[in-house]
C-alpha positions in Angstrom: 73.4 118.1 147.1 71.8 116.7 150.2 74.1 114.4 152.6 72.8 111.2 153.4 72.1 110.8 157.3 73.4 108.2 159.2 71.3 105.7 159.2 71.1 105.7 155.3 74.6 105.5 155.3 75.1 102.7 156.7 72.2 101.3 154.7 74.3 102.3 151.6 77.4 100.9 152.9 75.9 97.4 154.2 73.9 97.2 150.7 77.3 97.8 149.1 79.3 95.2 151.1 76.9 92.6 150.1 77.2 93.5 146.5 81.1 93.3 146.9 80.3 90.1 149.0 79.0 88.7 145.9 80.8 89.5 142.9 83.7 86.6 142.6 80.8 84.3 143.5 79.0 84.3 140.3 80.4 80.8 138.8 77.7 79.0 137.4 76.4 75.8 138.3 72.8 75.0 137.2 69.5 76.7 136.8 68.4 77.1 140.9 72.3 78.1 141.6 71.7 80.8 138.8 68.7 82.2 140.0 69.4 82.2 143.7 71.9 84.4 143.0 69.4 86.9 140.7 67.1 86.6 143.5 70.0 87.5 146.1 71.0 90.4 143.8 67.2 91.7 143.3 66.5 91.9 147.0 70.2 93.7 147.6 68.9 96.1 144.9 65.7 97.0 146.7 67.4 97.4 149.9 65.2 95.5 152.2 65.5 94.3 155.7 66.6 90.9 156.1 63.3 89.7 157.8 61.5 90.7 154.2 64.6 89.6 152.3 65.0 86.3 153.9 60.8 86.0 153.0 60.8 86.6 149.5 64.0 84.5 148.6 61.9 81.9 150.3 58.9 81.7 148.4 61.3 82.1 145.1 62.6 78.8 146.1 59.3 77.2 147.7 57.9 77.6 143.8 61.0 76.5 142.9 61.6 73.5 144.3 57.5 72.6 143.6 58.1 73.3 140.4 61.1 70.8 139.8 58.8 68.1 142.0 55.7 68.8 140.0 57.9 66.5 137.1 60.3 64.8 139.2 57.8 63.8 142.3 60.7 62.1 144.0 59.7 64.4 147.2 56.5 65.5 148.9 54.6 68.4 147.6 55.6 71.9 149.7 52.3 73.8 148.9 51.1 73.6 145.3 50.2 69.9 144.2 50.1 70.2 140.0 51.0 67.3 137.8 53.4 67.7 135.1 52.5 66.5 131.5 55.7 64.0 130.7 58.8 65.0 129.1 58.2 68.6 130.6 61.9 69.8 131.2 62.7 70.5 134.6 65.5 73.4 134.0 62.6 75.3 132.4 60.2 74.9 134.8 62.8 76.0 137.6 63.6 79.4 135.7 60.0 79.9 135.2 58.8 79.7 139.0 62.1 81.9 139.9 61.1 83.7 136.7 57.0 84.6 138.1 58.2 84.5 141.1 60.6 87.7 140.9 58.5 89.5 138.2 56.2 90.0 140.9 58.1 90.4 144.1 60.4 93.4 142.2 58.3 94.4 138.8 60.5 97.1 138.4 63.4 94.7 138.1 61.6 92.6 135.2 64.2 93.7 132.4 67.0 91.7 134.5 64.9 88.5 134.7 63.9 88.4 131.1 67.3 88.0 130.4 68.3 85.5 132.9 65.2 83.7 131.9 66.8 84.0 128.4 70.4 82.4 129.5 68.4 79.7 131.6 66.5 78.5 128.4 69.6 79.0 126.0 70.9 75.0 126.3 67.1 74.1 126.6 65.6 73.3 122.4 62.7 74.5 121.9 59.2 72.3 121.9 57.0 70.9 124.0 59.2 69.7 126.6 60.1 73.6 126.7 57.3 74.9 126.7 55.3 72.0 129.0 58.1 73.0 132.1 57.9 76.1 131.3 54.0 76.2 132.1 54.7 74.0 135.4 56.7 76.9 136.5 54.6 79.5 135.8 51.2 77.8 137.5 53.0 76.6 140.5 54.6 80.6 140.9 51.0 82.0 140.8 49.7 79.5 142.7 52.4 79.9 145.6 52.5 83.8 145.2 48.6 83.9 146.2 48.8 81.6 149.1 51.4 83.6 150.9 49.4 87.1 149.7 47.7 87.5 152.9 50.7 86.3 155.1 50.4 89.6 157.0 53.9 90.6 155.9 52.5 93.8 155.5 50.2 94.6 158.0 52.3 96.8 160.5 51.7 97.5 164.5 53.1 101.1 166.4 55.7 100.3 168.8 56.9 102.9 171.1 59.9 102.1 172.8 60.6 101.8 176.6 62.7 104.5 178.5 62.1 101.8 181.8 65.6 100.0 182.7 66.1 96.5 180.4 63.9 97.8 177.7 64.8 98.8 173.9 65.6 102.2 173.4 66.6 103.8 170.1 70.3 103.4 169.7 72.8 105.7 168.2 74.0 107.1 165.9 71.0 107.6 163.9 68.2 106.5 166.8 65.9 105.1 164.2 63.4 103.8 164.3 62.3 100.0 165.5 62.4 97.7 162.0 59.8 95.9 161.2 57.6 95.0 164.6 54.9 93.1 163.1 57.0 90.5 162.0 56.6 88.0 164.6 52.7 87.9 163.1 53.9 87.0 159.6 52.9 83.1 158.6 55.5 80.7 159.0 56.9 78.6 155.7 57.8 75.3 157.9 56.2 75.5 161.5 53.0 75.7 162.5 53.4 79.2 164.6 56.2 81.5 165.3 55.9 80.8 169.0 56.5 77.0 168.5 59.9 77.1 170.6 59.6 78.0 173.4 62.6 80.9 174.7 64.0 81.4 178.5 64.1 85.0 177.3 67.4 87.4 178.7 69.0 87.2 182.0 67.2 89.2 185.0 68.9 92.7 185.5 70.0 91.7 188.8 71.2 88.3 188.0 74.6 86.8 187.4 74.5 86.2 184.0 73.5 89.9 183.1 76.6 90.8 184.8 78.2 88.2 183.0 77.0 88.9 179.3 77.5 92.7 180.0 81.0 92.6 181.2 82.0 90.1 178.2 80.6 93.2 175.4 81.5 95.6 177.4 85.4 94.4 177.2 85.5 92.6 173.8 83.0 94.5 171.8 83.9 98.6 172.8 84.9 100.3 169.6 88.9 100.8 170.8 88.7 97.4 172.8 92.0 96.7 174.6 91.3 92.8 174.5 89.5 92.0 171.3 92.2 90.8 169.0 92.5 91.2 165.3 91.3 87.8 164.4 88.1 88.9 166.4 87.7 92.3 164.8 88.1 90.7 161.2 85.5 88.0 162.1 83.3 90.8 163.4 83.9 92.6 160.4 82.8 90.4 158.1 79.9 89.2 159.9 78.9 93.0 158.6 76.8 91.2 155.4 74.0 89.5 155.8 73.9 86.2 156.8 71.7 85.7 154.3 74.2 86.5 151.3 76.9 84.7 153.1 74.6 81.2 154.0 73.4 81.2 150.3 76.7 81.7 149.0 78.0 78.9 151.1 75.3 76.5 150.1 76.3 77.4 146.2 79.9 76.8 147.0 79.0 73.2 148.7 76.4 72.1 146.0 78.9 73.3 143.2 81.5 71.4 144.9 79.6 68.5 145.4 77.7 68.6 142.0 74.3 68.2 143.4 72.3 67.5 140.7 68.9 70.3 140.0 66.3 68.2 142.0 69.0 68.1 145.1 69.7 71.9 144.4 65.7 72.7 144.8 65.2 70.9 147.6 68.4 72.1 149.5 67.8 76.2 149.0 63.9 75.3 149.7 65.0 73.9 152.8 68.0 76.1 153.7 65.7 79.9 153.1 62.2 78.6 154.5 64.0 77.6 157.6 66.0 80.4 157.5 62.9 82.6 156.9 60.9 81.6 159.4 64.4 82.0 162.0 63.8 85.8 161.4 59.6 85.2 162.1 60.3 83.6 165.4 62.8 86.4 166.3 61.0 89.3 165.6 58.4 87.4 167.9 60.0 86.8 170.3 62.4 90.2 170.1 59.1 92.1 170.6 57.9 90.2 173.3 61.0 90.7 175.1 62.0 94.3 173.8 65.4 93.8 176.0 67.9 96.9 175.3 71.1 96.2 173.7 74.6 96.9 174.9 75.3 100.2 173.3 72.3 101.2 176.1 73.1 98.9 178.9 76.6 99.7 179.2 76.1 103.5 179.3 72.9 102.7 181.7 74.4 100.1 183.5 74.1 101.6 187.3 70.7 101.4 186.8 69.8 97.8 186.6 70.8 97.4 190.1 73.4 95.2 190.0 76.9 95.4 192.2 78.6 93.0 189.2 78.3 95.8 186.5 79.9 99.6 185.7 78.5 101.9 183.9 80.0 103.8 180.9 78.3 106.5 179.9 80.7 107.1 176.7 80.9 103.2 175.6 80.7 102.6 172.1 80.3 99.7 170.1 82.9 98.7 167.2 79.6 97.9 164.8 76.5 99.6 164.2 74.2 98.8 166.4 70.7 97.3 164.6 67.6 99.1 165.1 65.7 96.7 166.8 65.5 94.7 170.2 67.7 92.7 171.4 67.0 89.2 172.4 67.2 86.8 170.9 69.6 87.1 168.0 68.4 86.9 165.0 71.9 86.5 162.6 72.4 83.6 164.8 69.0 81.9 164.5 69.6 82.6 160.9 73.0 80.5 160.6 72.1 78.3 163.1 69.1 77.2 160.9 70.8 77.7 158.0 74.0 75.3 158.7 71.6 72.6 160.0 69.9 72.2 156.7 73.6 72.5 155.1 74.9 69.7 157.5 72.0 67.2 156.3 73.4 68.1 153.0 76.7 67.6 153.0 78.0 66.9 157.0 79.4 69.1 159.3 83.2 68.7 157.9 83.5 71.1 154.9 85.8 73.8 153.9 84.4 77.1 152.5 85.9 80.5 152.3 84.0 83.7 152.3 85.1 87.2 151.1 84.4 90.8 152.2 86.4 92.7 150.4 85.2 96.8 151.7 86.9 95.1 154.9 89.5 93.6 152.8 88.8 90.3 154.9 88.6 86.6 153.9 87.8 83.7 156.3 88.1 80.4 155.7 86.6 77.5 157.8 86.9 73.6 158.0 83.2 72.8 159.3 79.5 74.8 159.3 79.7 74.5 163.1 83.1 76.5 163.4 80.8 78.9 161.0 77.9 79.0 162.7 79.7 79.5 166.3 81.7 82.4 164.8 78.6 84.1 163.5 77.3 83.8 167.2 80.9 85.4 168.6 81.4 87.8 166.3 77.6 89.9 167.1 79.5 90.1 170.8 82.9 91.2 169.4 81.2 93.8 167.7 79.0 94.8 170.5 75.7 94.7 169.0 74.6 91.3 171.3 75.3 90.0 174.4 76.2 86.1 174.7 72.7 84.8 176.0 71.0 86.2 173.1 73.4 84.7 170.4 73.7 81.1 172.3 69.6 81.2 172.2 69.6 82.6 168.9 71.6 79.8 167.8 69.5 77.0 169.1 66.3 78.0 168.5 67.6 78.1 164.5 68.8 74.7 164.6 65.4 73.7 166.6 63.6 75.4 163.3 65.6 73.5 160.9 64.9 69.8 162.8 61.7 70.7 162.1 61.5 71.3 158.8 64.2 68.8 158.0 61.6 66.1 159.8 58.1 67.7 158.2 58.7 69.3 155.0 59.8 68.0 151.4 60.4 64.3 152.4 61.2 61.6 150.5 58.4 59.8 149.2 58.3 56.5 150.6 57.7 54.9 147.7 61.1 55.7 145.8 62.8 56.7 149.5 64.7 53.3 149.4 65.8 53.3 145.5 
């Protein structure tokens, strides 16, 4: 029996937190709740980066939320304009989109989603205002599926990494290799280019701030910190998931909670995964354009960035796993920063939501998307993977990413927008 090596360990044991993450959050609430959580669940299963994960849950819900428009046309048109014949029911044509949608992005899955299309169309009688949604959703799937085909989310670059102080080097324990560097070229879902915003980029070597942001992970996020507290470490810890998991599941808990009704639903986890989608585009852009090293190598390289504010240590460790990829800016926090603007046109700032790790065995509850957001941010420092100026700008190029969609994408129509 061959022993996994440590970078598909902690693969496995991510993949398996997530899963764990997920399981007392399956209560049901409609047809897009239902199927956000398949699609989640599909992606977990074929173990994909969080770039490509946070791409393909958006174009489920991109065909989603066109399909429910397509009869409900309370909202602009996101990318496929079709008109639904009337009476076509808009549950059906919801399940179908997710339905074409995953079929294609994980065939090998397809047995799973024939029989969650099956529950979605179990309260649904059968007839032409079946079968009419259910034909919406198909056409706008396809439709949606071909315009994002050549979205170059798979035409990859070489990167070699840097050995030159400041710049990305491989990182234990596994030193693998960069994920995903072509990323930053793949076609936005709500701006116009992944270079839209513009970033300050990190701190010189010799500055202040460097000395500042170093110091701060260095201190609070070693792996047998001195100063870190527990509350820290457990909000580190379960920061482990993906953002991705943990933002969906707390859009499902506030819609559920609030009873938002389908054509609500679509629009919100349209809004809430393009825009957090196109937060991982613009990072990967901008990480690659300023392939800056992360702490785990600073700290143990530190005397050589030339800067009396900082000490080296060459036996500093980090209490996380360090990501295999650059740096700056964050992209968890452009994630949630995104992410919990959408959720805060939703439903405000003030909300209460607890979330669940349970490999960690640690629960967290918060009392508004901003104390959620801002922990996300923290806890990528007290687990050493980040340094502060990459979370803060992380964190506010997401929200910038969400204004925009929020101001451009799947408005009201003016027509109805007073009613």
């Amino acid at each position: 029996m061959h022993a996994l090596n440590p970078a598909k360990t902690v693969a496995v044991c991510l993949f398996l937190v997530c899963v764990l993450l997920l399981a007392p959050l399956a209560a049901r609430a409609d047809v897009v709740t239902d199927w956000n959580l398949t699609a989640i669940r599909a992606s977990q299963a074929a173990g994909q980066p969080n770039p490509m994960f946070a791409r393909n849950l958006a174009m489920v819900h991109a065909a989603i939320y066109d399909a429910v428009n397509a009869i409900d046309r309370s909202h602009t048109v996101y990318a496929v304009d079709i008109q639904a014949k009337p009476g076509a029911a808009i549950e059906a044509a919801a399940a179908a989109a997710a339905y074409g949608g995953l079929t294609t992005l994980y065939w090998t899955q397809t047995p799973t989603f024939e029989v969650a299309l099956e529950e979605s169309l179990a309260a649904i009688p059968e007839g032409p205002a079946r079968a009419d949604g259910l034909a919406v959703g198909a056409e706008v799937a396809q439709a949606l599926l071909a315009l994002r085909k050549d979205d170059r989310s798979n035409t990859p670059v070489t990167y070699t990494p840097t050995t030159d102080p400041g710049g990305y080097q491989l990182t234990l324990p596994a030193f693998a290799s960069a994920v995903l560097p072509h990323w930053g070229g793949v076609t936005p879902f709500l701006l116009t280019r992944a270079d839209q915003f513009e970033l300050a980029g990190p701190p010189a070597l010799t500055s202040a701030a460097f000395a500042t942001d170093l110091n701060e992970v260095q201190t609070l996020g070693a792996k047998h910190s001195a100063t870190r507290t527990r509350d820290q470490a457990d909000a580190a810890k379960l920061w482990i998931a993906t953002t991705i998991v943990t933002d969906n599941d707390a859009a499902r808990q506030l819609s559920t909670h609030q009873e938002l009704s389908v054509v609500d639903n679509a629009r919100l986890f349209a809004l809430l995964n393009m825009a957090g989608a196109d937060a991982y585009i613009t990072c990967w852009q901008a990480k690659y354009r300023h392939p800056y090293w992360r702490p785990v190598t600073a700290i143990r390289h530190a005397d050589s960035a030339g800067n009396g504010g900082v000490t080296a240590d060459p036996a500093w460790e980090p209490l996380l796993p360090t990501p295999a990829h650059p740096e700056y800016p964050s992209g968890r926090a452009a994630y949630t920063g995104a992410t919990a603007r959408v959720l805060r046109e939703f439903f405000g700032d003030e909300v209460r939501l607890s979330l669940t790790n349970p490999a960690v065995n640690v629960t967290r509850t918060y009392q508004s998307l901003a104390q959620m957001a801002q922990e996300v941010e923290d806890a990528r420092v007290w687990g050493g993977m980040h340094f502060r100026t990459a979370v803060v700008h992380g964190g506010a190029l997401g929200r910038s990413i969400a204004d925009y969609g929020l101001q451009h994408h799947l408005r009201p129509v003016s027509s109805r927008a007073g009613k």
